[in-house]
N, C-alpha and C positions, 0 to 999 in steps of 0.2 A: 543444426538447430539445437538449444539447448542443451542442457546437461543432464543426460537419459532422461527416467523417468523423476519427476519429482512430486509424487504425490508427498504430503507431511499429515505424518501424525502426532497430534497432543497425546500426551496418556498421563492424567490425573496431576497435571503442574500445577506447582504452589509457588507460590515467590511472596517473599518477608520483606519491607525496607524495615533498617534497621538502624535510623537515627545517629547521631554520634552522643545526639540529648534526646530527652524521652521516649516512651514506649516504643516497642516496635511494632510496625503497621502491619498486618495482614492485606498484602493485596491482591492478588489473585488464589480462589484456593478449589482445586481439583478440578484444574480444566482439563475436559477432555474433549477432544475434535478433531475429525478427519476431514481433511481438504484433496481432492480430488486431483488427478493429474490435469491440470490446463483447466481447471477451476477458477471463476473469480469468485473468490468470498469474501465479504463485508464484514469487518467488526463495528456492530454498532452500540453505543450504550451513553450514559450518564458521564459526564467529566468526574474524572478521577478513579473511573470503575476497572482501568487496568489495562484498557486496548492496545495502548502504544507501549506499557509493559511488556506483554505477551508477543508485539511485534518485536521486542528488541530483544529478549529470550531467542526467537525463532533465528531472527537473525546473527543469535551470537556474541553480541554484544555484553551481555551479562551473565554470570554463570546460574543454570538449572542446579536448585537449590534440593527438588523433589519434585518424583515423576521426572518423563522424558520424554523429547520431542526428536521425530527421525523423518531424513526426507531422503525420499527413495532408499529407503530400508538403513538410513546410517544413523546413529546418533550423534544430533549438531552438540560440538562443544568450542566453538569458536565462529566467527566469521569463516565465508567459504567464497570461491566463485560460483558457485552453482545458485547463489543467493546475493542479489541486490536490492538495494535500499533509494530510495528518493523520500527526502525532506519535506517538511511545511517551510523549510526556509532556503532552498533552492541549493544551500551547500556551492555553490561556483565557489571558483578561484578568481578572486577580480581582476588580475593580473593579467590574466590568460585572455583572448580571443576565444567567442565560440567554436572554432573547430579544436584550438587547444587545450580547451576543456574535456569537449569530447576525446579527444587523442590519449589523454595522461592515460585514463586506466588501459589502454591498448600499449601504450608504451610500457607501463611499469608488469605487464604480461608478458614484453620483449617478443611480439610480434613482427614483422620484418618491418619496414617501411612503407612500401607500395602496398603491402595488407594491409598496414590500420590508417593509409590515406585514401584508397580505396573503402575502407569498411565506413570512417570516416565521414565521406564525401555521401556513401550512400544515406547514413542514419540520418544526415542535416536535410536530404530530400527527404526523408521519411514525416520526419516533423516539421517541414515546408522552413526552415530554414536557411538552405543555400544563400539567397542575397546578404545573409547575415554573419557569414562564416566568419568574417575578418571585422565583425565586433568586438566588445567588451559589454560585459555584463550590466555597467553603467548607462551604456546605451540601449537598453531592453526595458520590453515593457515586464509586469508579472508575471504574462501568461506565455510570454517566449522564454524568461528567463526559466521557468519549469519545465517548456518543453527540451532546452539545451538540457538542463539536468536530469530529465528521461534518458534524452539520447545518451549523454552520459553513462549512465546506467545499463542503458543498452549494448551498449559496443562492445562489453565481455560478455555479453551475448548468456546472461542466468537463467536458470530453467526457473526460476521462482523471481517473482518479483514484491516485493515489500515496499508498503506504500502507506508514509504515516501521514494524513491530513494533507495529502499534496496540494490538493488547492484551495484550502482554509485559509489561505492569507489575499485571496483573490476576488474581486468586484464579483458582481451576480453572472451580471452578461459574458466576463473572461472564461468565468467557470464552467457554465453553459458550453461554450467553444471548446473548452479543455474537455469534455466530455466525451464530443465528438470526436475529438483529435484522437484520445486514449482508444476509446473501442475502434477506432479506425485503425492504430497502429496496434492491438491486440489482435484484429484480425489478419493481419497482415505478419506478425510477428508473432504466435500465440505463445502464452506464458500459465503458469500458474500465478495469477495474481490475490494476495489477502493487502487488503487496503483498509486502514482505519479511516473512522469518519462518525462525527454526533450528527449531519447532516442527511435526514431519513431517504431525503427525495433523490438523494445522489447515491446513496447506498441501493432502493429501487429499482433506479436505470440503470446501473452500470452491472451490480453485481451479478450472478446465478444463485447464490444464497447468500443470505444475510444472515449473521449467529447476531443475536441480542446477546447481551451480558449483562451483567446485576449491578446495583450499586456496591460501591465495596462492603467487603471481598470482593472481588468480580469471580462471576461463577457464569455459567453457558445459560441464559435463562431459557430459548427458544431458537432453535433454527430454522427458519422461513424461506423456503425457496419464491424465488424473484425469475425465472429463467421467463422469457420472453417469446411469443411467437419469432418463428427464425424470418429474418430478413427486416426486424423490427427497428423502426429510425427513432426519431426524435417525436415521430409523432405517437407512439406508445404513451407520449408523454400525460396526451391527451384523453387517457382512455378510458374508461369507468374502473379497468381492473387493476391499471396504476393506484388510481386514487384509493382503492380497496386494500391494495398492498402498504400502502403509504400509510393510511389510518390505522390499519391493525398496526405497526411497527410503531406510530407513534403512540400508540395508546401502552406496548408496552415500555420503550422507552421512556414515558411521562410518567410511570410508576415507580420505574425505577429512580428517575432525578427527583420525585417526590420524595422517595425514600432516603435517598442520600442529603435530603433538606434538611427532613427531619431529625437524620442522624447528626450533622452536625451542630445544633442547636442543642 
């Protein structure tokens, strides 16, 4: 199961874009935040307030400018395996067949054979696509093509999972489904999951705490636990204290896209 412990800590991260023409932007500045081991936590906030920044710091992707972020006590200064990433825009290889999309990152680990067709075959059961294996991406709909690039992601098996807008690009009712599918394969596979998202009511159900963040700068405005009575389905959805959670989170998110209105005008 995963890669030990992966609890991660923010401690006062700053991150500058720096134009090649005009000023340079402030965009994230002294973030600090502690995500729990086997945590899902919510980044929610304002377009442009910094979240899928902050995702792609954590993940490696860009270098930490000031302050420092460590997961299970290390500090990240690249991409790792202990850390996977899935897309708003599915990332497949169109080439490939769903199983051998799934397969590359098992292969380029140089796992044996009968391991990652074995691990393989089980991850495509996991996200109910076995009938599918010997597709192509072309032939999928949105919501399978995401769950193939879960699986993906799954099959080196990270103790942290990173999740930017995964299903931002997907109808209501697909997204709905993808809900269920994700915490269904969370329980079954726990992870630390931090998933971005401007969508409050999918930030609500899924996550254990939701961080609000600022207009830019993006800065932690409020952390809001969301955890759920245990054994709670879809019909939580229904519930007076959903809609309680939903409203306070958007009334502070509404302040902040206010804000960020204002500022650019």
């Amino acid at each position: 199961m995963g890669m030990g412990g992966s609890g991660i800590i923010f401690d006062e991260v700053c991150h500058t874009y720096r134009p090649r023409r005009g000023r340079p932007v402030l965009a994230l500045d002294k973030i600090s935040l502690d995500v729990r081991d086997r945590e899902f936590l919510a980044l929610l906030g304002p377009s442009g307030c910094g979240k899928s920044t902050l995702l792609y710091l954590l993940g490696g992707f860009m270098p930490i400018e000031s302050g420092s972020i460590t997961t299970h006590g290390k500090p990240v200064t690249g991409p790792g395996p202990d850390r996977g990433i899935v897309f708003q825009s599915f990332a497949l290889f169109p080439w490939k067949t769903v199983r051998q999309n799934v397969l590359y990152g098992l292969e380029k680990q140089g796992m044996p054979r009968a391991e990652r067709e074995q691990r393989t075959k089980e991850l495509l059961e996991l996200v109910h696509l076995s009938a599918f294996a010997d597709s192509y991406p072309s032939q999928l709909s949105g919501g399978m093509k995401q769950r193939v690039a879960i699986a993906r992601t799954l099959a080196v098996d990270p103790g942290i999972l990173l999740m930017d807008e995964p299903f931002g690009a997907l109808d209501a009712q697909t997204r709905a489904l993808m809900h269920e599918e994700l915490l269904a394969i969370m329980q079954r596979s726990p992870k630390t999951v931090v998933f971005v998202t401007h969508d409050v009511r999918e930030a609500v159900y899924l996550a254990d705490r939701v961080a609000v963040m600022s207009a830019r700068p993006g800065r932690i405005k409020e952390i809001v636990s969301t955890e759920k009575p245990a054994g709670a389905g879809s019909e939580f959805l229904q519930t007076p204290e959903f809609a309680e959670k939903v409203e306070h989170l958007w009334g502070l998110v509404r302040d902040e896209a206010i804000r960020a209105q204002d500022a650019a005008h």
